[in-house]
N, C-alpha and C positions, 0 to 999 in steps of 0.2 A: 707748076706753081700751085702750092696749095690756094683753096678759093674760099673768100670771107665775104659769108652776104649779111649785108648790114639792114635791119630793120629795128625802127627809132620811132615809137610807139606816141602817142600823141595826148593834147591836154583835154583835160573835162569840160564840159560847155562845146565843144565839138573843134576839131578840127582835122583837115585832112594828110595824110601821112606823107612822108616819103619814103620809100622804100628800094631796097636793091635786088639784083638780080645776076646770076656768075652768067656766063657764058655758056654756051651748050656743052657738054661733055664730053671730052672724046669716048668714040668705042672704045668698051671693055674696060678695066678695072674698077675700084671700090671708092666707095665715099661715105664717111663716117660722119653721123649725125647728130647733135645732140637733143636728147629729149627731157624732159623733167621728172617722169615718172614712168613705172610700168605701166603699158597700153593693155589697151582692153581691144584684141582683135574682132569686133563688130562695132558700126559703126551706128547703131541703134541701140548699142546698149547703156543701161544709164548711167553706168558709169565710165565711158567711154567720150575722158573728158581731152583738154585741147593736144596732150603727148598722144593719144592716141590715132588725132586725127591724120598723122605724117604717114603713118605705115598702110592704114586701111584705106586714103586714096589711093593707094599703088595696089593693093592687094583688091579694091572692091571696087571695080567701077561703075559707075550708075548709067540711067538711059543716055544722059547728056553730059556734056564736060564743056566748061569754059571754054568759048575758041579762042585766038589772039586779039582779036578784037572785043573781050569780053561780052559779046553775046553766045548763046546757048547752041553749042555745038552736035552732030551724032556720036554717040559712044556705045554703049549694050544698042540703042535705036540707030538707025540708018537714019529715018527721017519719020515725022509725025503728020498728022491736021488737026483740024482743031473744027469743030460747028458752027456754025452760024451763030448761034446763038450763043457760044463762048462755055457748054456745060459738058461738052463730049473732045477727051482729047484722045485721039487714037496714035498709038505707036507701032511701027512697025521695027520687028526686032533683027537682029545680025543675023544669019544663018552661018552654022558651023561654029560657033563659038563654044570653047570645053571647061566645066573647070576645071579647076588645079588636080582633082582625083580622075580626072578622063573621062567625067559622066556629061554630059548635054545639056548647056545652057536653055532653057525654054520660059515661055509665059507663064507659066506655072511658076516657076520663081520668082518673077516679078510680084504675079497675083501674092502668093504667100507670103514676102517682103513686105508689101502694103497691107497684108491684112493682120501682118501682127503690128505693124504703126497705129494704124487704127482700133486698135483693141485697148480701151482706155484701163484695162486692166494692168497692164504692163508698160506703161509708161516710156513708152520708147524715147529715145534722145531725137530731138526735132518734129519732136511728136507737130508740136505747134505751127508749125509753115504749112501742116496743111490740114488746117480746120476745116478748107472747103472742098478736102475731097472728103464723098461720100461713097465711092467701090471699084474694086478695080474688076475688070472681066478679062476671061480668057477669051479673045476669038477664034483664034488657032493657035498652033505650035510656039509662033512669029508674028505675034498681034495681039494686043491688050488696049483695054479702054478702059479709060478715065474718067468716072462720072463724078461730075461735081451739083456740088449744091448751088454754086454763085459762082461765077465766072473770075481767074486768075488768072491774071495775065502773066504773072511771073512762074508760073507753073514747071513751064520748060527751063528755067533757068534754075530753079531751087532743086530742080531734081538732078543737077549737074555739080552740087554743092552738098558735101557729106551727108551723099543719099545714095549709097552703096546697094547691089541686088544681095542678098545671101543666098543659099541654096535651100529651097525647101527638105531636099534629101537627107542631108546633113541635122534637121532635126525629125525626121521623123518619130514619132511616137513620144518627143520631148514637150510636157504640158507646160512649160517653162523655159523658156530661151536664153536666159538670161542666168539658168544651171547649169549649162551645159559648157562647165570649164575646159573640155580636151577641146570642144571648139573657140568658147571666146577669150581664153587665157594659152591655150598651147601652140595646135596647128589648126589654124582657121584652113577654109576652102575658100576661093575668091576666081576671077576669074582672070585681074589684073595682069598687071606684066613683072610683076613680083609675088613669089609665094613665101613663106619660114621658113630658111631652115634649121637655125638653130632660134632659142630663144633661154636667156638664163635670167631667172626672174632678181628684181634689183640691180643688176649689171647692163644686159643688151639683147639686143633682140636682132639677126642678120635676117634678110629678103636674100634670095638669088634669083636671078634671071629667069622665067618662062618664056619659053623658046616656040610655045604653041601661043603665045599670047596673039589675039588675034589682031593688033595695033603694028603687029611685028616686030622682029627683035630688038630688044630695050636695048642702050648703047652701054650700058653698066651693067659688069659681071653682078657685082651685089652692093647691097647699100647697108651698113649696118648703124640705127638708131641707139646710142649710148646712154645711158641714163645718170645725167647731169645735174639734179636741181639749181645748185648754186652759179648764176651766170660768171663769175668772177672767175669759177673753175673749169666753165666753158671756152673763155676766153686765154687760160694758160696754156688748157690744153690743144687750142687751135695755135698758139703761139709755138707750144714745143711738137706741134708737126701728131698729137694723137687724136686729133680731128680733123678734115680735111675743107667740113664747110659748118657755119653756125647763122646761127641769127642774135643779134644783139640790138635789146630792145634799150638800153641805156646810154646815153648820148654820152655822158662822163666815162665812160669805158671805151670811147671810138680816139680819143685821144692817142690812147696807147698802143692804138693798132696802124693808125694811118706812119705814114713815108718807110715804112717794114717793105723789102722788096719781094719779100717769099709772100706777102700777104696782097691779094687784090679784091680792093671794093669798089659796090657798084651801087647805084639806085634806081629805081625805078618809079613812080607814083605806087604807092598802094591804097587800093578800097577801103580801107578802113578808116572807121571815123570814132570819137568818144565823144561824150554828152553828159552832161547833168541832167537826170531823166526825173521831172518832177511828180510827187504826190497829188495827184489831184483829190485826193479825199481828207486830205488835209485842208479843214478850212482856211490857214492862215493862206495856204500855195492855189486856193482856186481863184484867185484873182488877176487875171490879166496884164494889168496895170505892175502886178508885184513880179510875174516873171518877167515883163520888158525890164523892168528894172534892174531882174536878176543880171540881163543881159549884161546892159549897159553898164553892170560895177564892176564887171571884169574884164582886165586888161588883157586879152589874148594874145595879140601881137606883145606885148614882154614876155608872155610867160612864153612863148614859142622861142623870141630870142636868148630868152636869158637860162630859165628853165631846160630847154627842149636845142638849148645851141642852134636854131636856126632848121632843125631835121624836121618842120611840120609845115603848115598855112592854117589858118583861122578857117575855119567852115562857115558855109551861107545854107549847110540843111544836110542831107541825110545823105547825099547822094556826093561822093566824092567826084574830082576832076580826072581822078585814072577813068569813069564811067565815060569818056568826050564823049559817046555818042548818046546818051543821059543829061549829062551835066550842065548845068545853065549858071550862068554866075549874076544874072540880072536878076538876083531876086530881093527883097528888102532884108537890109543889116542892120543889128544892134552894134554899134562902132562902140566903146570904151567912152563912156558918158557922166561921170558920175554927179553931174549937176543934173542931168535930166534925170539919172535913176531918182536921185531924191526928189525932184518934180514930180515922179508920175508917184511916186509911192504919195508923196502929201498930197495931190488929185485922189489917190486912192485910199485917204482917210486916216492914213499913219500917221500917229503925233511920236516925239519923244517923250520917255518916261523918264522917272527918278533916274535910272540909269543907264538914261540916254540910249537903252532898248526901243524900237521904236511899239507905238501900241493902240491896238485900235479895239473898240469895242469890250476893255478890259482884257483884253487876250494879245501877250507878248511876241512881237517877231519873233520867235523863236523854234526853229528845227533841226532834228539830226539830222547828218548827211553821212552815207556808208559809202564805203568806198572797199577798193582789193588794198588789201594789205600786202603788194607784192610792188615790185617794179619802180617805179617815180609815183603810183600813185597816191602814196601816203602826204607824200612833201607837195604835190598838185594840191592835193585837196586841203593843207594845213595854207598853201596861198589864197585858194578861193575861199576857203574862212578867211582870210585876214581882209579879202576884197570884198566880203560882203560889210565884216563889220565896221571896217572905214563907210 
């Protein structure tokens, strides 16, 4: 049966997803993927944007990997500790692990992984999760430390999250990591359980099986990621049998897939959440009273039913419900209000103007709001304009 995983992406102001999930794979054969672009095989590189992230988890694994319970599992690390003090986190690494050319996984790769992150020259991707590390140290072969400047608790977990090792070997003598096209555009090194083997740029890029992968052998001969932009063309061609699995972030497109008996969908909760992420240096948005308000003029529960066909929930903060062992739902909500938004904004000094702009101070409620020009979020964001200016 070919297998369709449905993922139905969510509205702005936050809310939590739901998402799907196929079934484990049988051993051995292929599954064909779609992606949006040609990848960038490194996962530090800056341009090594979201089509790239599909192949470089398979190809680059990092110290930690999500477990089933979404906390921070062993992966390149066996196991870690952490100080007293929360500024020393010590790993200790797998022994016998190869990479993909047969040479020896070690701390030294690690260390030179981290130290070109930290190298504010080069601008690595995910530079920013970790502003509080300050150096990585070799102690042995099978042992590196983390020293930080302020204590992260999330440390073990981001680094299980498109934070791939590369191999120092592979660049030597390269003053620029980020030139070196035979490795981040051709045949990367990695240690995963998938390597390249072929890749034709514009069309597709196939993985095959590594059979030294030290996780043990993957249940899929190979995977190959197709380069799809248009979801409408992802969606024909999972129908006519030339994709075997996709992701579809548009609820008006699941119409056409559901009661299909060669098609099976699934859901899962997913982590992800969207948000209206306010300016605070904008005078008119540093006020309090103006973002409750912001809350409370939008109708989230419509826009998930009507918008979103019912594939989300309204978010209570940052932290979605796939997180249970995280997740709290007792925390204070802005409910769909729109007598109290104009309350708290007239508490907070806003009159209407000639046109019925509201106005405080001689200075008009008035601000852009940017948005992705891809997906639903065009027609999201032309609702929450019409919800704000009601």
């Amino acid at each position: 049966m070919k297998r369709f995983r449905l993922l139905l992406l969510v509205v702005a102001m936050g809310a939590a997803a739901m998402a799907p999930a196929g079934a484990a794979p049988p051993a051995g054969g292929a599954v064909i993927y779609p992606i949006l672009a040609d990848p960038t095989f490194n996962p530090w590189h800056p341009r090594a944007f979201v089509e790239s992230v599909f192949p470089n988890r398979v190809i680059f694994p990092g110290l930690t990997r999500p477990g089933r319970d979404l906390r921070p599992a062993p992966d390149l690390a066996e196991r870690w500790e952490l100080s007293r003090d929360g500024l020393t986190w010590t790993f200790f690494l797998r022994r016998g692990v190869k990479w993909h050319d047969g040479r020896d996984f070690t701390a030294e790769d690690v260390k030179f992984t981290f130290d070109l992150v930290l190298n504010p020259r080069l601008g690595a991707q995910n530079r920013g999760v970790y502003s509080a590390l300050r150096e990585v140290q070799v102690v042995n072969p099978t042992t590196v430390r983390f020293l930080l400047r302020a204590p992260q608790a999330s440390l073990a977990t981001v680094l299980g999250i498109n934070s791939g090792i590369i191999p120092k070997h592979a660049f030597d003598g390269v003053a620029d990591p980020w030139t070196l096209d035979a490795f981040n555009k051709r045949a990367p090194i990695g240690t995963g359980p998938y390597r390249v083997q072929t890749y034709v740029p514009g069309s597709s890029v196939t993985l095959t099986r590594n059979d030294a992968y030290f996780g043990g052998r993957p249940n899929l001969d190979s995977v190959t990621f197709k380069v799809l932009p248009d979801p409408n063309t992802q969606v024909a061609q999972l129908l006519s049998g030339e994709l075997t699995l996709a992701i579809v972030d548009n609820p008006a497109l699941v119409a056409g897939l559901q009661g299909r008996p060669e098609i099976e969908i699934t859901q899962i909760p997913q982590v992800q959440f969207y948000w209206l992420a306010v300016n605070h240096a904008n005078p008119i948005l540093n006020d309090k009273r103006l973002k409750q308000a912001m809350m409370h003029a939008v109708d989230r529960p419509a826009m998930v039913r009507g918008f979103l066909q019912g594939y989300a929930r309204p978010a209570t903060g940052m932290i979605s419900p796939a997180l249970s062992y995280y997740y709290r739902a007792n925390v204070k909500d802005y409910p769909f209000d729109r007598e109290q938004a104009r309350k708290l904004l007239s508490e907070a000094g806003w009159r209407p103007g000639p046109d019925r702009v509201l106005v405080k101070d001689g200075r008009r409620a008035s601000f852009t709001m940017a948005f992705p020009t891809v997906q639903m979020f065009p027609g999201l964001a032309a609702l929450v304009q019409q919800y704000f200016r009601e």
